[in-house]
SEGUZA-481011 format. One record per residue (C-alpha): x, y, z; residue in one letter. Coordinates in steps of 0.2 Angstrom, whole numbers, plus 5000, padded with zeros to 4 digits. Example, Ala and Ser with C-alpha at 12.3 -4.5 7.8 and 13.67 -1.06 7.14 Angstrom:
506249785039a 506849955036s 
***
This chain:
500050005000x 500550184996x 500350365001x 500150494987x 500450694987x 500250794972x 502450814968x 503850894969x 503950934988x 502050994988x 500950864998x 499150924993x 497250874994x 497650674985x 498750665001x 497050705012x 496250545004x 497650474997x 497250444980x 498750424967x 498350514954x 499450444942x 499050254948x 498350214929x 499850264920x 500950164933x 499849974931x 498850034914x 499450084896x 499150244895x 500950354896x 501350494907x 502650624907x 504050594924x 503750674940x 505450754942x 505250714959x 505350544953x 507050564943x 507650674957x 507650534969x 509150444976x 510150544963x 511750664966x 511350754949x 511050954954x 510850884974x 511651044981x 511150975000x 511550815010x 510350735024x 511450645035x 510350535045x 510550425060x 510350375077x 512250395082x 512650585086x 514250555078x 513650515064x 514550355063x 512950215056x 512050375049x 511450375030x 512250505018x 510650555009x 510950684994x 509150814993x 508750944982x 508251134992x 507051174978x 506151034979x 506250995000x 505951155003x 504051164999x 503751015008x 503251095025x 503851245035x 505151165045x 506051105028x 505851305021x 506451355037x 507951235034x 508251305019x 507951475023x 509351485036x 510551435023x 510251545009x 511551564997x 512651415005x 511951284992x 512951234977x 513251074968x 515151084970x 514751134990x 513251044999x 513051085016x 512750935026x 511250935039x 511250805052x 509550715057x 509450625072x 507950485070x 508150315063x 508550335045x 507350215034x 505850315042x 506750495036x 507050405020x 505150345019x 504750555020x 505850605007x 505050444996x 503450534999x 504250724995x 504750654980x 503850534972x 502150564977x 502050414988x 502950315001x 502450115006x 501550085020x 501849895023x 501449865041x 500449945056x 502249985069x 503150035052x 501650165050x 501850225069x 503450255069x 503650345054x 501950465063x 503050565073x 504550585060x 503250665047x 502650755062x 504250835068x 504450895049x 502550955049x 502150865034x 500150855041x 499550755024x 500850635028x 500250615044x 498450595040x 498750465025x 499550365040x 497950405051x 496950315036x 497750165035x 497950135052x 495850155053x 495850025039x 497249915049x 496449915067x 495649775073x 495649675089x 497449635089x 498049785086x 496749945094x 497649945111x 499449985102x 498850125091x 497750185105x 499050195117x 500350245102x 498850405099x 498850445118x 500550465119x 501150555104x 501450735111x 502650855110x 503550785126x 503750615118x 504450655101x 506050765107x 507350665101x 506950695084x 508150855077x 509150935064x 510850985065x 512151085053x 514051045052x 514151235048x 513751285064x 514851175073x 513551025074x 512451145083x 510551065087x 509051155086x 507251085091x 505651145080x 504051145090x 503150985088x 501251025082x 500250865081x 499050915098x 498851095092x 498751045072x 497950865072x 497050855088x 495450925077x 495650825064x 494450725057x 495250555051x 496350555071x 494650585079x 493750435067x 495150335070x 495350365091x 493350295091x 493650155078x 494950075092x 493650115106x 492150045096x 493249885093x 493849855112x 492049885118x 491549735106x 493049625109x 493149675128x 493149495134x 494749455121x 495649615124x 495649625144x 496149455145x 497749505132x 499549515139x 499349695127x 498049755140x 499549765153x 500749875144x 499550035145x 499650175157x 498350195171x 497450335163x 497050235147x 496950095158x 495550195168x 494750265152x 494350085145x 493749985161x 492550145164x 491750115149x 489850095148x 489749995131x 491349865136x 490449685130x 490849565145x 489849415150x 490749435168x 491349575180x 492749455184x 493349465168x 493549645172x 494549615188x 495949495186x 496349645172x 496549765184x 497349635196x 498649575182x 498949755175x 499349795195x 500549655197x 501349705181x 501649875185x 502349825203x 503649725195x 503949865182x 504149985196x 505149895206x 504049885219x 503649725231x 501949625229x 501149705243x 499249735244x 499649925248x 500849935230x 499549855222x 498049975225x 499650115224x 499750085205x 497950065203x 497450185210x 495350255206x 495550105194x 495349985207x 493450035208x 492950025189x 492549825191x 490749835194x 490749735208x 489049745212x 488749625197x 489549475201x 488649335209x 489049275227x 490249135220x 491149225209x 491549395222x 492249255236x 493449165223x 493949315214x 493949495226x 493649445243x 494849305241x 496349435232x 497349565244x 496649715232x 495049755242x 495149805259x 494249705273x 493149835273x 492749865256x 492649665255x 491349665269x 490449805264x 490349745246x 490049565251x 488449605261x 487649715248x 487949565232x 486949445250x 485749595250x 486249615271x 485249775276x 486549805292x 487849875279x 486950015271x 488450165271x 489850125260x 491550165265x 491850355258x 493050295243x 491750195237x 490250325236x 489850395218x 490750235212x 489850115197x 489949965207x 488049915201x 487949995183x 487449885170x 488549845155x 487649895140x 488849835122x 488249905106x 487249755095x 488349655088x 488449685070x 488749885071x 490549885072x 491649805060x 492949715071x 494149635058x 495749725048x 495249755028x 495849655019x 496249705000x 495749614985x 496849564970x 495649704962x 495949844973x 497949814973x 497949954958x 496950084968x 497150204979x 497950174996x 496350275005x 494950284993x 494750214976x 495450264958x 495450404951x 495250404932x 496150554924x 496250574903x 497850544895x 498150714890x 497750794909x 498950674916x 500550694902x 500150904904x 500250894923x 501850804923x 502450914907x 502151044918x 502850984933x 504550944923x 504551124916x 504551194934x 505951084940x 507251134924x 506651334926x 506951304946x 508751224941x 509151344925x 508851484940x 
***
């Protein structure tokens, strides 16, 4: 699968839906002029600027990647701004060499997509990680061609690692991604990281954030029982056991997640076993099990017979599922709790649950929506036009 953008450096509206424009004269017979972003590519010929792209500050496993500034500077501000800073210092003879510090097949995925009007999207954790590169760059079309195919890749195996992956992505968490220039002494510099301000309203983020909700709610009894379920942190955590809508046939379902995710955390914490650690880590999440719903049985094997409760939460609790009128005030941390709120799941049927899987048939379309046809004349003047631009740009 693959992300489009209209050329040269100018992700436009086919990257909001992904649609590549010139798919047909890619897999069909009709000809097309060269995007020069596609010549361009991977080639040293009037590249008057060198990415050099790596993990290791030193630049020791980095990639030498050779760019051109006309065409990376119209990719986003952050790459104008780049350019800008440097004006007059790019020549073929001389390229400065600007050093990038994120892992360099994911850079190389962003130029693929600068240049070439597409990059491949092959796997959900390949799109994830290359999320934060295009966001540190600002390339927002990018971002939101990855947003797509996760919505059409989520499904019950995956919805807690891209909910969780969602959650986290801020600006705190995406730091380590910079630019550098050997002409000012390797100097770093930061640029703001936009994708809460920017995205946050965005439509396909929004669609995709309930997609994974609507799927753990119909798959609640597969996911809470997951080893997944335990890597998340307590406020996601806390979000998803609260829900109204979760489809469980038994509170205690509910509660050996809270009490795995506890003991997971401990151990991650460093933290002995204890009962008080326990409710520590868990903390308002210990109450979202509506125990009030359990039946006798399943409340003595399961909470009454754990350390998580109190002995007074356990008493309390214990005469009210016996329906014991000599209990009636609740101890004060469980009042305003949903201890007996029914569980009501959507009908099944209302939310698809499984990955899309693509058709033979739809391998030629578009990565988002579905073909675009274009005349043969429309797409040899666009790309005729597109060349033109390139060689005025490099006679200049």
């Amino acid at each position: 699968m693959t992300v489009s953008s209209n050329g040269y450096g100018m992700p436009g509206k086919s990257g909001l839906n992904g649609s590549k424009e010139n798919s047909l004269s890619r897999h069909g017979n009709v000809p097309s002029a060269p995007s020069p972003g596609l010549v361009l590519f991977n080639n040293e010929e009037q590249a008057d600027l060198i990415f050099s792209v790596g993990l290791d500050s030193k630049g020791k496993d980095g990639w030498r990647i050779p760019a051109h500034s006309f065409v990376v500077s119209g990719a986003s501000p952050v790459f104008r701004g780049i350019i800008e800073k440097y004006a007059g210092s790019y020549s073929v003879e001389k390229k400065p060499e600007i050093t990038v510090f994120c892992q360099p097949e994911l850079f190389h995925y962003m130029l693929s997509y600068i240049y070439k009007n597409e990059t491949p999207l092959t796997s959900v954790t390949n799109t994830l990680n290359l999320i934060p590169v295009a966001n540190q760059f600002m390339l927002h079309d990018l971002i939101r061609c990855c947003l797509s195919y996760l919505k059409q890749k989520v499904c019950p195996e995956n919805a807690l690692e891209i909910l969780s992956f969602m959650r986290k992505l801020s600006p705190s968490s995406m730091s380590s991604i910079k630019y550098s220039s050997q002409l000012e002494n390797n100097g770093s510099g930061l640029y703001p990281c936009l994708f809460d301000t920017v995205m946050q309203g965005d439509y396909v983020l929004n669609e995709l954030v309930v997609k994974c909700f609507d799927i753990i709610d119909a798959n609640a009894e597969e996911i809470l029982r997951s080893d997944s379920i335990e890597g998340l942190d307590q406020s996601l955590l806390l979000e998803i056991m609260s829900r109204d809508t979760l489809s469980l046939t038994s509170e205690m379902t509910a509660f050996d997640c809270l009490l795995n995710w506890a003991s997971q955390q401990c151990l991650k914490r460093r933290l002995p076993l204890t009962s008080e650690n326990k409710r520590q880590v868990l903390e308002s999440g210990l109450y979202s099990a509506r125990y009030l719903l359990m039946t006798v049985d399943d409340f003595m094997k399961g909470p009454y017979s754990s350390d998580l409760l109190s002995q007074e939460e356990k008493n309390y609790l214990f005469s009210r599922l016996r329906k014991d009128p000599c209990l009636d005030i609740p101890p004060k941390q469980l009042v305003g709790r949903k201890l007996d709120v029914l569980r009501k799941p959507r009908p099944q049927g209302s939310v698809k649950t499984t990955c899309d899987c693509k058709s033979k048939k739809r391998r030629n379309e578009s990565a988002i929506g579905g073909p675009r046809k274009k005349s043969a004349s429309k797409k040899i003047l666009n790309g005729l036009s597109g060349f033109m631009i390139c060689v005025i740009q490099l006679l200049d």
